[in-house]
N, CA, C and O atoms as CSV, one atom per row, in Angstrom:
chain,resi,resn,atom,element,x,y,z
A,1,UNK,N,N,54.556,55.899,27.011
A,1,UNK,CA,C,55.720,55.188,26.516
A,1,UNK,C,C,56.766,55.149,27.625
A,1,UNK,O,O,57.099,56.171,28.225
A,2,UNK,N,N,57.388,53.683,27.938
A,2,UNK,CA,C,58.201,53.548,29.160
A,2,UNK,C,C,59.617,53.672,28.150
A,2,UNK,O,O,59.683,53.193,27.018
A,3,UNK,N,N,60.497,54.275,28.702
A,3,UNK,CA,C,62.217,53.967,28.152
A,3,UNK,C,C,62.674,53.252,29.083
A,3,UNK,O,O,62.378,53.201,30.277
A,4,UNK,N,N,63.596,52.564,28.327
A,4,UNK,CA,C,64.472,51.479,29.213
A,4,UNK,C,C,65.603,52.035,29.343
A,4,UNK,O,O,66.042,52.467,28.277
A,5,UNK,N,N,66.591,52.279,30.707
A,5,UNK,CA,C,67.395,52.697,30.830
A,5,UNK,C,C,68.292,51.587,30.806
A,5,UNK,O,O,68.167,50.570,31.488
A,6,UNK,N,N,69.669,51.953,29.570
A,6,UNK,CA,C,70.628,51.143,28.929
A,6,UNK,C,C,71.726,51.135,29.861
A,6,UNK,O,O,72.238,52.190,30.236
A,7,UNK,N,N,72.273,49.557,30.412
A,7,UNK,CA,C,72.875,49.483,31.558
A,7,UNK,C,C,74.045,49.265,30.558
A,7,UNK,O,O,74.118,48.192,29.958
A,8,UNK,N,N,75.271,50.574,30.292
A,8,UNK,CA,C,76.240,49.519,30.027
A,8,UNK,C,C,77.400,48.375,30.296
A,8,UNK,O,O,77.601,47.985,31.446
A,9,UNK,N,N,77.909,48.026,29.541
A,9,UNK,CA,C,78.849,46.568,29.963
A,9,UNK,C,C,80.518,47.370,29.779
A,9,UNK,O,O,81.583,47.027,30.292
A,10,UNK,N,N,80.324,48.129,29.171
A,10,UNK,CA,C,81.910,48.874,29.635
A,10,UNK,C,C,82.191,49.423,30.950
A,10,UNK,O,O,81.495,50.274,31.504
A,11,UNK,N,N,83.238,48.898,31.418
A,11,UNK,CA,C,83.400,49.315,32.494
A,11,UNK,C,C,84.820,50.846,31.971
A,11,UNK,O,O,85.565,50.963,30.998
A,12,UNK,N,N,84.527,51.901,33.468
A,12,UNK,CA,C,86.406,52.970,33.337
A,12,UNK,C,C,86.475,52.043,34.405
A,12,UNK,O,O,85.686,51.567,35.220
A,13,UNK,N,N,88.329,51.887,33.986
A,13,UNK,CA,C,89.242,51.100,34.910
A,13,UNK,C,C,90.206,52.584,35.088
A,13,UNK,O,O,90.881,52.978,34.136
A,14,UNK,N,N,90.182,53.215,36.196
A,14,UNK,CA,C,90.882,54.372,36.767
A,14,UNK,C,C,92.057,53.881,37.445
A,14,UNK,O,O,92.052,52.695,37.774
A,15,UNK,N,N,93.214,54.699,37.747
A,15,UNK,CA,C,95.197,54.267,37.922
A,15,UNK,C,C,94.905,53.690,39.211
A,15,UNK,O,O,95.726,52.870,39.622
A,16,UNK,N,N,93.582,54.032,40.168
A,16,UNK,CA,C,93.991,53.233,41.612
A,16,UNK,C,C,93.539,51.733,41.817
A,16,UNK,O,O,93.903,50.897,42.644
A,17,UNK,N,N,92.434,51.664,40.574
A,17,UNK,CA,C,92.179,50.264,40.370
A,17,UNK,C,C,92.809,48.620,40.564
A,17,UNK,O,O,92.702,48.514,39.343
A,18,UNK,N,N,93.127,47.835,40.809
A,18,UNK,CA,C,93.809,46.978,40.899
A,18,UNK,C,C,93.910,46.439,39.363
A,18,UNK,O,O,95.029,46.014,39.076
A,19,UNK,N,N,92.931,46.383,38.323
A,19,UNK,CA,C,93.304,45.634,37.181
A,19,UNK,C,C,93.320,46.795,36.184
A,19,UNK,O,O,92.844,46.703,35.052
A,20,UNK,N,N,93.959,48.005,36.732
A,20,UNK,CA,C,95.048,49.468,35.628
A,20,UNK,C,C,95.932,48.692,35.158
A,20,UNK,O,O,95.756,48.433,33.968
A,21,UNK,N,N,96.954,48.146,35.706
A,21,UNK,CA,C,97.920,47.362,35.013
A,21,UNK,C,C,97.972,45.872,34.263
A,21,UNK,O,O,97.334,44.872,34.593
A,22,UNK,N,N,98.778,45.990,33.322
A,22,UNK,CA,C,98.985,44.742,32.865
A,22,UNK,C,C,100.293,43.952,33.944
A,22,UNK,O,O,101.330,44.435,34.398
A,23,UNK,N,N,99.880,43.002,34.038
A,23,UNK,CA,C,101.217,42.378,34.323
A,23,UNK,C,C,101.302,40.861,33.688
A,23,UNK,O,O,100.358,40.075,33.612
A,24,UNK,N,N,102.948,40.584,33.155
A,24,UNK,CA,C,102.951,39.524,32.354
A,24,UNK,C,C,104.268,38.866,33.058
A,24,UNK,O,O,104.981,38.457,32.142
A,25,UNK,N,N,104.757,38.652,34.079
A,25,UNK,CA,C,105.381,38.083,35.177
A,25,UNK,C,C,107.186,38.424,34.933
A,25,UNK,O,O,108.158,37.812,35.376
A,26,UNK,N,N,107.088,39.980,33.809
A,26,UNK,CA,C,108.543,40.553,33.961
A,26,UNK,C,C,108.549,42.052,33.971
A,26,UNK,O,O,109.476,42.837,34.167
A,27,UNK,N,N,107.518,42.213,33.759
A,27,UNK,CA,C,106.841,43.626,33.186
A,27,UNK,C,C,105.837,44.167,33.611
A,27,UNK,O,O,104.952,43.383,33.267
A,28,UNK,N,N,105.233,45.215,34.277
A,28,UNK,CA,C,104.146,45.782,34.208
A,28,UNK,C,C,103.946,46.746,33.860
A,28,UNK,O,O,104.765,47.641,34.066
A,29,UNK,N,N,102.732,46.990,33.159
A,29,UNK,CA,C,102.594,48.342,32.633
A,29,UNK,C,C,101.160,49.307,32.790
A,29,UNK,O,O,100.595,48.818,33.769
A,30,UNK,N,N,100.565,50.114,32.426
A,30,UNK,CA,C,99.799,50.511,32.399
A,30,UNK,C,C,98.996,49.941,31.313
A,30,UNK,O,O,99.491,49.373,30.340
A,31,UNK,N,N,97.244,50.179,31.587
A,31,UNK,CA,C,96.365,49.348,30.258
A,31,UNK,C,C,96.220,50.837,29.481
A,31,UNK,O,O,96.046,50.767,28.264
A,32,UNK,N,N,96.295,52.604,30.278
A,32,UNK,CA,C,96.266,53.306,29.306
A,32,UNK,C,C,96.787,54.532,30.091
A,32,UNK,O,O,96.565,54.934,31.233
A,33,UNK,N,N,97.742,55.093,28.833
A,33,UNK,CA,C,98.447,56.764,29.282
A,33,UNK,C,C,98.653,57.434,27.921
A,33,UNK,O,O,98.245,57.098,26.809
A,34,UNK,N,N,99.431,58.520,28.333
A,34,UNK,CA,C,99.244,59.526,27.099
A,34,UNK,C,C,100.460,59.448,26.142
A,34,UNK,O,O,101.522,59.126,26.675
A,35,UNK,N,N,100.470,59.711,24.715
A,35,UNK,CA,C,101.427,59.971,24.100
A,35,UNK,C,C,101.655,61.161,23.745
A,35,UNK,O,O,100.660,61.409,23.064
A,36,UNK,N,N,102.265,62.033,23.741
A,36,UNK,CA,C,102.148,63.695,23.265
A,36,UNK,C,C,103.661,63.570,21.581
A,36,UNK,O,O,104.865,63.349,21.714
A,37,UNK,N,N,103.133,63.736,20.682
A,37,UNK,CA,C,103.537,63.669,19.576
A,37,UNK,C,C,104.748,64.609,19.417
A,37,UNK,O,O,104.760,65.735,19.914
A,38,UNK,N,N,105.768,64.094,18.700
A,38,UNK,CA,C,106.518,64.690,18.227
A,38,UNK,C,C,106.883,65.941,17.769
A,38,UNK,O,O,108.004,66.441,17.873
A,39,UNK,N,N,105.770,66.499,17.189
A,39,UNK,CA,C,105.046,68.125,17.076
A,39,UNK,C,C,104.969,69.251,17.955
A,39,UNK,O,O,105.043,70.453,17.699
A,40,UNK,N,N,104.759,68.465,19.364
A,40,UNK,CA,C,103.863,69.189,20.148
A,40,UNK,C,C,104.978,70.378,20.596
A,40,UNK,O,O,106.100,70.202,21.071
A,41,UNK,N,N,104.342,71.550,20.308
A,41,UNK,CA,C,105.100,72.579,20.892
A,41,UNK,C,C,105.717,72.468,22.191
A,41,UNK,O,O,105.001,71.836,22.968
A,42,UNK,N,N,106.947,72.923,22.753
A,42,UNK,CA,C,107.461,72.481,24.040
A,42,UNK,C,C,106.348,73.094,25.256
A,42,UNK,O,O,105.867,72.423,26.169
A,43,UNK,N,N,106.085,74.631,24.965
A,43,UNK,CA,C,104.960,75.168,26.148
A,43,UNK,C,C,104.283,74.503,26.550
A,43,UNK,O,O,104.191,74.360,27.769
A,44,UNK,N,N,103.168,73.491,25.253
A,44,UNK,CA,C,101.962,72.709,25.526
A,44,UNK,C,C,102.474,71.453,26.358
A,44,UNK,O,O,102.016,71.016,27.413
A,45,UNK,N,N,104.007,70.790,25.274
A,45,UNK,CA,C,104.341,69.662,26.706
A,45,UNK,C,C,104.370,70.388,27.841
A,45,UNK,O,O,103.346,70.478,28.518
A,46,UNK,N,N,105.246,70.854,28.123
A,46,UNK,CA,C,104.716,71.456,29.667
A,46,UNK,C,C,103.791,71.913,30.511
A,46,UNK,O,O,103.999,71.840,31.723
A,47,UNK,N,N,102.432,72.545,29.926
A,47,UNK,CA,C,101.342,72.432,30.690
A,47,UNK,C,C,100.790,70.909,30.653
A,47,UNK,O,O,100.582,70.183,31.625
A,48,UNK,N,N,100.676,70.724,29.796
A,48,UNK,CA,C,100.222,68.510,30.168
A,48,UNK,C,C,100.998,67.655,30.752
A,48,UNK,O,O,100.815,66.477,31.057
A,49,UNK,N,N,102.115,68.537,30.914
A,49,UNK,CA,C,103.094,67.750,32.491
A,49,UNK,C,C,102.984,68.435,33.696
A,49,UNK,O,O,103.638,68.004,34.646
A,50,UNK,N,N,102.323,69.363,33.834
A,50,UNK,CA,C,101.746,70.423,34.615
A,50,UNK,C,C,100.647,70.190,35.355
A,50,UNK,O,O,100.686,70.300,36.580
A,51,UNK,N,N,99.247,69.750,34.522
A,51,UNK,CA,C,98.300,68.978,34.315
A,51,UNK,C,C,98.438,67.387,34.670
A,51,UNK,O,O,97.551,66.876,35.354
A,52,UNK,N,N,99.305,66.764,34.310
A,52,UNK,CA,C,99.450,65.233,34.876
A,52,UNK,C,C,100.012,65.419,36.239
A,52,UNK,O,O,99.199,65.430,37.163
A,53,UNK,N,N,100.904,65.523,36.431
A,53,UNK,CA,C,101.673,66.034,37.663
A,53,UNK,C,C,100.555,66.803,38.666
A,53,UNK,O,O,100.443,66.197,39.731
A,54,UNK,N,N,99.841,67.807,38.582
A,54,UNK,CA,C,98.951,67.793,39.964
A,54,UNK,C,C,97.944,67.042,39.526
A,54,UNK,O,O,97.023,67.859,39.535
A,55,UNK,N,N,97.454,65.939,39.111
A,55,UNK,CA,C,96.274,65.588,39.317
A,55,UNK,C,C,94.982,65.580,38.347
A,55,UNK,O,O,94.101,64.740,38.166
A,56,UNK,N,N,95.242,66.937,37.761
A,56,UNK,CA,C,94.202,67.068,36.781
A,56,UNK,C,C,94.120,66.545,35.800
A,56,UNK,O,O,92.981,66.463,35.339
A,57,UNK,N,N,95.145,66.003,35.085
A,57,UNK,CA,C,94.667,65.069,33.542
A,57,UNK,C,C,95.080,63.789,33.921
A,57,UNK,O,O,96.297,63.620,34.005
A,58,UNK,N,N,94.068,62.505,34.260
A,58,UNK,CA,C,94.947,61.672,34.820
A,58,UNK,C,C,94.178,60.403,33.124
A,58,UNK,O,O,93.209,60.565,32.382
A,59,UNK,N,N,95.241,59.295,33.203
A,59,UNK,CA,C,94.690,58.247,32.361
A,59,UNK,C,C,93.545,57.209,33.074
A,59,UNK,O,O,93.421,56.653,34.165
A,60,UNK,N,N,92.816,57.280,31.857
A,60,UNK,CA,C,91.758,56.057,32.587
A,60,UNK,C,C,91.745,55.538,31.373
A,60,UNK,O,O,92.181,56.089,30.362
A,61,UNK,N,N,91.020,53.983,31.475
A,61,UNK,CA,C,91.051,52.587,30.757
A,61,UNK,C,C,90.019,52.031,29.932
A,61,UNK,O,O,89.320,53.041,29.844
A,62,UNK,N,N,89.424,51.178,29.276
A,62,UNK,CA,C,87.741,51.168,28.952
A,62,UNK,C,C,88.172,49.725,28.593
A,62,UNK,O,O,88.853,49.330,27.647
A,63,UNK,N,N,87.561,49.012,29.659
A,63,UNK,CA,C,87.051,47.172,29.099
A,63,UNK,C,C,85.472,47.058,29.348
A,63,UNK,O,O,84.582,47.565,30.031
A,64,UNK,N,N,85.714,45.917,28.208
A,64,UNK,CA,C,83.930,45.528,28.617
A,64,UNK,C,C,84.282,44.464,30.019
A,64,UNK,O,O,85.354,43.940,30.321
A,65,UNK,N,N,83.190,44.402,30.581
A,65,UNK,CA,C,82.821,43.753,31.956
A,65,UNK,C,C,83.386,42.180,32.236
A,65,UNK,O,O,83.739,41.639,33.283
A,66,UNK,N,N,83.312,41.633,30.709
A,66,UNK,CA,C,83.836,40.191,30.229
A,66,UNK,C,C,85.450,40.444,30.746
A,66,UNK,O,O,85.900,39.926,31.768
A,67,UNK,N,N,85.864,40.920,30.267
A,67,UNK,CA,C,87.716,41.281,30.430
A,67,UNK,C,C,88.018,41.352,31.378
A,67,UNK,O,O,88.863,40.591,31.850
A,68,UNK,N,N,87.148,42.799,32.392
A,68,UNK,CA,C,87.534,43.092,33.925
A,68,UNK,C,C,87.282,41.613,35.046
A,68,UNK,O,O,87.844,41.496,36.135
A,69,UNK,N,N,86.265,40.549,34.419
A,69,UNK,CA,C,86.222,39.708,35.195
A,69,UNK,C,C,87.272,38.495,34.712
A,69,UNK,O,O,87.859,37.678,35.420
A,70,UNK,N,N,87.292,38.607,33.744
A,70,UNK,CA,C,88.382,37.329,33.328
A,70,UNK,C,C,89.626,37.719,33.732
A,70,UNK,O,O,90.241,36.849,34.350
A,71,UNK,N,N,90.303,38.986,33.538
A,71,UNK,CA,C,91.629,39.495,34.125
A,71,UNK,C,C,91.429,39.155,35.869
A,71,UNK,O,O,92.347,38.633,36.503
A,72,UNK,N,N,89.904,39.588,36.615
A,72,UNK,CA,C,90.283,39.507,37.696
A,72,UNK,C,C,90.596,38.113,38.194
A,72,UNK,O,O,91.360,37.890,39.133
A,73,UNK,N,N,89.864,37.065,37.404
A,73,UNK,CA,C,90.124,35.706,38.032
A,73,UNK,C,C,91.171,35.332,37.177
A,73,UNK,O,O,91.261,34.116,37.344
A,74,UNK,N,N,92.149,35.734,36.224
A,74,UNK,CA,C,93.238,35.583,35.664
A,74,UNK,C,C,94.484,35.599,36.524
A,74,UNK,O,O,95.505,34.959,36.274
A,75,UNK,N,N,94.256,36.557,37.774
A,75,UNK,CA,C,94.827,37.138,38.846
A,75,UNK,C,C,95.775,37.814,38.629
A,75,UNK,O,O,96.353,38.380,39.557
């Protein structure tokens, strides 16, 4: 029995990427970052600003392949 190895069509769009951001010709923004809730104990905000800040928790993005190419020729 052969398996077919499943190529997927999602692409990660990572912050150094060129199509991370949205831009709508007043604004740009990120396609994804974190929200830390209202709740969140102050300690924990501070290690996940701790964590963002050197490097280690960074945001990444998820389009299918259709999007990353239409945004790219969208320009």
């Amino acid at each position: 029995m052969i398996l077919e190895m499943h190529n997927s069509r999602i692409k990660t769009i990572k912050q150094d990427h060129p199509g991370f951001h949205i831009v709508d010709g007043f604004m740009t923004t990120p396609r994804a970052g974190f929200e830390i809730g209202n709740h969140c104990p102050g300690q924990y905000k501070q290690v996940i600003a701790e964590c963002i800040n050197n490097g280690w928790l960074k945001p990444v993005a998820y389009m299918h392949e259709r999007e990353v190419l239409i945004s790219g020729l969208a320009g």
